[in-house]
N, C-alpha and C positions, 0 to 999 in steps of 0.2 A: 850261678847266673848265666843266663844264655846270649849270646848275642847276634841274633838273628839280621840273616840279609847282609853281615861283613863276610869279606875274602881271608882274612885273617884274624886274629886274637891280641888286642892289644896288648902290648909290650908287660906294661904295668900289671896288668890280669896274668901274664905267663908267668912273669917275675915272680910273682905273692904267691900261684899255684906252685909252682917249682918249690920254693921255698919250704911250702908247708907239706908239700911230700917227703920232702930232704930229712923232717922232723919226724914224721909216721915212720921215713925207713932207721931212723936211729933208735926210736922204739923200739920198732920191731927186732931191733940188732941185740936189744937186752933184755928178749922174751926167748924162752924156752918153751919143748913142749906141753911140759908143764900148766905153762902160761898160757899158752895157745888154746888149751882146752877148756881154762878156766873161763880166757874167752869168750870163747864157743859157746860154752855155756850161758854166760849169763846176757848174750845177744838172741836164745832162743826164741824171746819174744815179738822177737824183730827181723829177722833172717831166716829163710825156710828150713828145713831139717836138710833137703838136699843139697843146697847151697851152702852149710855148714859141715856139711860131712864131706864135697870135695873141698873145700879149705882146709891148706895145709902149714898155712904160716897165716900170721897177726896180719900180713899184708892183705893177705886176701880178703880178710874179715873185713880191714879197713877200703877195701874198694866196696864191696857191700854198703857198707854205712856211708858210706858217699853219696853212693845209687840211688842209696834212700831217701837222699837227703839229712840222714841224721849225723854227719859230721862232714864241717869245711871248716876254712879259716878264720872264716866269720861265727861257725856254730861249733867250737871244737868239746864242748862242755859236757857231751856224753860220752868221747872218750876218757875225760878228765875225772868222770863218773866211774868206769869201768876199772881205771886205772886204779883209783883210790882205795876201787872196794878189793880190789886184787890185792892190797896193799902194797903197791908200784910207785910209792911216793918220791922217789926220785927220780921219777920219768915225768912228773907233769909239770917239771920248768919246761921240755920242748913246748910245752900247749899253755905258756906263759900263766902256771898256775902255782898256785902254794898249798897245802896241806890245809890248813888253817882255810884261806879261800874256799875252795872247794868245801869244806867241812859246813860252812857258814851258808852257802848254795846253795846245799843238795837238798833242806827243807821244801824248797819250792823249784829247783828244778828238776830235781831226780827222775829217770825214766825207768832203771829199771824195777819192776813190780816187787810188793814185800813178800809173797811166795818167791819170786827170783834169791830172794835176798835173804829169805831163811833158808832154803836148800843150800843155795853157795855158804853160807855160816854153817850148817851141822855140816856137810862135807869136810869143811875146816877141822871141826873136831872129830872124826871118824878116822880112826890110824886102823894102823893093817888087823889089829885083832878085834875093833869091832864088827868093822865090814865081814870079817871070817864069819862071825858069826850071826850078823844079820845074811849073810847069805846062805847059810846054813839053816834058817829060819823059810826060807822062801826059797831054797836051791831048785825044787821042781819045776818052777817059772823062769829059772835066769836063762840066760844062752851061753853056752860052754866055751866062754871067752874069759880071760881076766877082765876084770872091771876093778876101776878106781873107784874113790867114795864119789865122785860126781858120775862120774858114767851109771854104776850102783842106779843112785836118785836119777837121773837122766831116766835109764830103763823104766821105772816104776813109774814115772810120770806118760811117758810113752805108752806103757801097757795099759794108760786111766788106772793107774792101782791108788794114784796119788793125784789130786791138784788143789788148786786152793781154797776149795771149800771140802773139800773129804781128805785127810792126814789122820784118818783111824790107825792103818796100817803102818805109814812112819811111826805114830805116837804109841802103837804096841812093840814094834821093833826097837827104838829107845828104849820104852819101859824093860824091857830085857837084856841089852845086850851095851845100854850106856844111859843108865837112870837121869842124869844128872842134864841130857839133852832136851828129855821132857819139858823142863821148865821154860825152853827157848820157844818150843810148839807152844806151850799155854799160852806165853807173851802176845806171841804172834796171832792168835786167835781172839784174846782179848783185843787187842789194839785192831783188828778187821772188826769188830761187833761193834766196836767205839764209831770207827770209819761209817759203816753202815748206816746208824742211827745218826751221827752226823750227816749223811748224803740224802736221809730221809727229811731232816728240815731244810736244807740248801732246797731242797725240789720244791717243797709246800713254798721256802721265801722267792723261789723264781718262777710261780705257778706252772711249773710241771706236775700237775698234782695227776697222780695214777689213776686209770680208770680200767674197769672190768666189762668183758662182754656179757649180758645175760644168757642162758640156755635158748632162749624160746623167741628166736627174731632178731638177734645179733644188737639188739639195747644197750646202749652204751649208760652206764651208773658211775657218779665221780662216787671211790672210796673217803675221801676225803672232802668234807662239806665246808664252808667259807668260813664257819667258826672253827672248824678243826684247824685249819691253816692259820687263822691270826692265832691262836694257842701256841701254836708250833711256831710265829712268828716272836711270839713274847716270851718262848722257853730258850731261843737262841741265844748260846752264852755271849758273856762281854766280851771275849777273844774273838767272837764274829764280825768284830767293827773293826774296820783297819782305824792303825792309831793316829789321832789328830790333835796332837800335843806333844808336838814337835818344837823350834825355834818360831819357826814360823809357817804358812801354809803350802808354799812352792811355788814354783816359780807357773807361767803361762805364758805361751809362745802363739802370736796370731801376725798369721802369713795372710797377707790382703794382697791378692792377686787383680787389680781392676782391668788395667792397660796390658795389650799383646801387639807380638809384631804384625799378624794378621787374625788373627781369632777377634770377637766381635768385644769391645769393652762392658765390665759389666756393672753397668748403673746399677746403683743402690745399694754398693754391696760395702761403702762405707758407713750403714748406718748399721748394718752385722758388726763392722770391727769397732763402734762407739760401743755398741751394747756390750760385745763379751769382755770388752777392757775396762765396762763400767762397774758389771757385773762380779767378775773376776778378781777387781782390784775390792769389792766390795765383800767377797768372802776372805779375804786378806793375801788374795797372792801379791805378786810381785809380774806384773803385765807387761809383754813385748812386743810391739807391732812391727811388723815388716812388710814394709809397703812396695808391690810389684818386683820380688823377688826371683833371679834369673837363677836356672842350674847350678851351675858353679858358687852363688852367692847362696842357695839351699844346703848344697853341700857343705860350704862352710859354716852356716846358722848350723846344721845338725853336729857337725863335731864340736863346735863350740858347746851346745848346751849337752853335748854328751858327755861332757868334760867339766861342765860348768860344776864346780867345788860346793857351793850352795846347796845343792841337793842331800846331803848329809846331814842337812838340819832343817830340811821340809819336809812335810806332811806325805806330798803326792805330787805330779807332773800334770801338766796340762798342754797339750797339743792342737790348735784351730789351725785348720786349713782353707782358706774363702779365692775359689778358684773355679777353670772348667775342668771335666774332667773325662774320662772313658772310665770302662768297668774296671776296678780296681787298680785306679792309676789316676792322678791329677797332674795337669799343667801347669809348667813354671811358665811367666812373662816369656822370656823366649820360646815360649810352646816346646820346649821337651817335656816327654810324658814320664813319669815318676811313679815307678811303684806304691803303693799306698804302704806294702811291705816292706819295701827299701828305709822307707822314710822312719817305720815305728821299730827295725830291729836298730837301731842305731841306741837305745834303752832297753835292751833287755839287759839282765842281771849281770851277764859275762863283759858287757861291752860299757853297760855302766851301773857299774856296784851300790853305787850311792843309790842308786832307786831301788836297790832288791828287796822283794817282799813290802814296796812300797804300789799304791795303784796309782798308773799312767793310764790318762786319760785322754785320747783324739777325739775328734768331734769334725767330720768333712764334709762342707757345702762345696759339693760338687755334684755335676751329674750322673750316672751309673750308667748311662745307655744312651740309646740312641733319640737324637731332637726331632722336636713334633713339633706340628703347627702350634702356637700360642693366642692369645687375646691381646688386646690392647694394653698395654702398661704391664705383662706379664714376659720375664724372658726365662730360657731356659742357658744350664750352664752345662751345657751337652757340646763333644763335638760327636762326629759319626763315628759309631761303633758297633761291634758283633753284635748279633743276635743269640750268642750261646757262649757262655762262660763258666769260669769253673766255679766251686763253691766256693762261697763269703767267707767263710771262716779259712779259707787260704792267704787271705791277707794280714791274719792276725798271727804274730811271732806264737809259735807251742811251745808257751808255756806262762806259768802263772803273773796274774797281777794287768792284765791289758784290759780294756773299753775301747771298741770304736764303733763310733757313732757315726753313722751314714746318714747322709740327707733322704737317700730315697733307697729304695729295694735294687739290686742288679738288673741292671736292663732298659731303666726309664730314666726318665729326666726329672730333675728338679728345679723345683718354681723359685724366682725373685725379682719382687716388685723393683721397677724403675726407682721409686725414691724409698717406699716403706721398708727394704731387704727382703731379704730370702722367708720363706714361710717356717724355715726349720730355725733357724738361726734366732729369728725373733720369738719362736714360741721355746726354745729351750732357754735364753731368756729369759723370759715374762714365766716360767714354773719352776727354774732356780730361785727367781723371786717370789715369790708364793711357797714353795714348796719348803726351801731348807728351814723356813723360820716353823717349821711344821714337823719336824724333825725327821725328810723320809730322805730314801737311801735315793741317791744316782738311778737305778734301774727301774723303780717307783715310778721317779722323773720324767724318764726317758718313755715308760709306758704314757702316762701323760702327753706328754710331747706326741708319740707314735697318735693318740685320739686326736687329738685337735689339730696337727697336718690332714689329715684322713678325710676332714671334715670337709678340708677349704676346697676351693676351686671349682664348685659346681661339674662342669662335665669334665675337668679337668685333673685327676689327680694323684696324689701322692703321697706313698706312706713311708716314713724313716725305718732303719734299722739297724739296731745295734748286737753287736757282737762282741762277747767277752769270755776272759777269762779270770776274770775276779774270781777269789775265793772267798771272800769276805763283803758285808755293805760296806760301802762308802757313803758314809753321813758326817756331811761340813756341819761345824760347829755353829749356831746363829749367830750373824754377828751383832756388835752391840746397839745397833742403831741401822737404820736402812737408810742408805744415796738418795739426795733429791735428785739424781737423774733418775730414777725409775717415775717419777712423776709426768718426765715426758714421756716413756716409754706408749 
């Protein structure tokens, strides 16, 4: 976290950094070199080779993964990863983890790659007299150093003798000098061909569908035709649908932002929080409004439902924000600006368990950019902002299980009527209602939605966008009966 334009580092922010350094240097107080290298290694993905090779202790490593951003206080769950796989298991109470936690994780947060993960594993099994003789096998290529079994694999992969699609070379040096390693290669190649063929229907269900250049004029040809993809859409296994039989459906949180100390009030924007609480409560959640919500009172709504016990026997999370906003930041009532970031790591898997592997769902009527003239009865919920920002999907926590849903694209503003609400709000809405009792998934929806804002506003307009990290659809159960409030809708 940055805190740009102070003279100093709040107390509390020193305090919690301090702390969780005190933690890295106790670590690193019960790694040897050993350890250091194992490390090293399995950071290769992540960390340059020169940057790697001058690190000389775990410290250094962990300032790297700082750099990167891939571990803080707040994210420390790839060390907790590294640790585990090292099998360092009582080092991750400093990173307030358990065996067993972490274990339960790593499904869906894990970073490092299954090549990573089968090199570090046959190194494991490689004692001094295989490696003799795998080097004995290839001695005309090595460099006349000692090598361990990971330095060994380290070279090979460096030299391209080895990566994750060519393990000829590993798989004949096993076959010779440790049969019994082969069967780990097999595994590991099946379970990537699984992968594959799984990534080939994710693309056709998110119309990513691949396309080819022709020879003769640069003709663009989709490989896949509109009935190839619904095929691919109906071969998707039933493990594809996140589960929806649960206790009950989850909970939904709708922060109604109307009134500001000075920022412009924003009419209409309670007939958004009627619909999604009408709506919401109609697919069976459990609906929360929070009317003109201050910093300090955000803050606490987020630790509250980050904590909130109930989520262990729901379905999925629901997050509405009805507010103004800048690119990738909304306003609380007191106009402090709020990371859009800030807001949705508060549920990711480390900080709140009970949603792991469950989908959390945001949805933000707010503006993305900078305010334009409007029409009559049309307002925008823009305050002034940059004209260049960074990419959308920086606001989404990396890693599995997220949706947010943007009123409009980065950079523009988003429309709401004086009394009718917001054009996004009321149309995501109106094809929740239509759509679920039709059995299609959230992103279906959302494409929907994305046409019919697109539509509105004659010379004026605006198109939503969502960004995710779902690995699976999300398709709500229909419920038994449909609200006579959608009649006024």
């Amino acid at each position: 976290m940055s805190f740009q334009g102070q003279n100093c580092i709040p107390s509390s922010f020193a305090n919690d950094s301090e702390n969780f350094r005190r933690r890295l240097l106790a670590i690193d107080s019960q790694l040897g070199d050993k350890e250091v290298e194992q490390l090293k290694f399995l950071c290769q993905d992540f960390i340059s080779q020169k940057k790697l090779e001058k690190s000389s202790s775990a410290l250094d490593v962990f300032d790297h993964l700082m750099a990167k951003e891939l571990l803080s206080e707040q994210e420390p769950f790839f060390l907790a990863e590294l640790l585990y796989t090292m099998k360092q298991h009582l080092l991750l109470k400093h990173l307030n983890y358990r065996k067993e936690q972490v274990r339960s994780l790593l499904p869906t947060l894990k970073k490092v790659s299954p090549f990573r993960n089968l090199l570090y594993e046959l190194s494991e099994s490689i004692d001094t007299d295989i490696l003799k003789e795998m080097s004995f096998i290839v001695k005309e290529s090595l460099p006349k150093v000692q090598l361990t079994s990971l330095s060994f694999l380290g070279y090979l992969e460096k030299q391209a003798a080895i990566d994750a699609d060519n393990l000829t070379l590993l798989e004949s040096l096993c076959s010779s000098a440790a049969p019994n390693l082969v069967e780990k290669i097999k595994i590991y190649k099946r379970e990537k061909e699984a992968e594959q063929r799984q990534d080939n229907k994710v693309a056709a269900f998110t119309g990513c569908v691949p396309v080819v250049e022709e020879a003769n004029g640069g003709q663009k040809e989709e490989i896949l035709s509109s009935s190839d993809v619904q095929q691919l859409l109906q071969a998707l296994p039933e493990e594809a649908v996140y589960r929806m039989d649960h206790k009950h459906r989850g909970h939904c949180v709708v922060i109604n932002n109307q009134n500001f100390t000075s920022l412009k009030e924003r009419k209409g924007t309670q007939k958004d929080a009627d619909c999604l609480k009408h709506v919401f409560q109609w697919l069976g959640f459990f609906v929360h409004t929070h009317v003109d919500v201050t910093k300090s009172q955000l803050e606490e709504l987020l630790k509250m439902y980050q904590n909130h016990p109930g989520h262990a026997e729901g379905d999925c999370f629901v997050f509405c924000v009805l507010t103004h906003g800048k690119y990738g930041a909304v306003y609380s009532s007191d106009e402090a600006l709020i990371p859009i970031k800030d807001i949705m790591s508060h549920f990711t898997a480390h900080r709140c368990p009970r949603l792991a592997s469950k989908p959390k769902l945001f949805f933000i009527q707010a503006c993305q950019g900078e305010e334009i003239q409007s029409s009559v009865c049309v307002e925008v919920d823009a305050v002034n902002a940059k004209s260049t920002h960074p990419p959308l999907q920086d606001s989404v926590p990396v890693e599995a299980d997220f949706l947010l849903g943007l009123a409009t694209v980065p950079g523009y503003v988003s429309f709401r009527h004086t009394t009718e609400g917001s054009w996004y709000i009321q149309s995501l809405c109106n094809y929740l209602k239509d759509y679920v009792p039709r059995h299609q998934d959230i992103l279906s929806i959302l494409t929907a939605v994305n046409d019919d804002v697109s539509r509105r506003g004659g010379t004026q307009k605006q198109m939503p966008q969502p960004v995710f990290t779902l690995r699976k659809k999300v398709i709500f159960p229909v419920p038994e009966k449909k609200h006579s409030y959608f009649h006024t809708m």
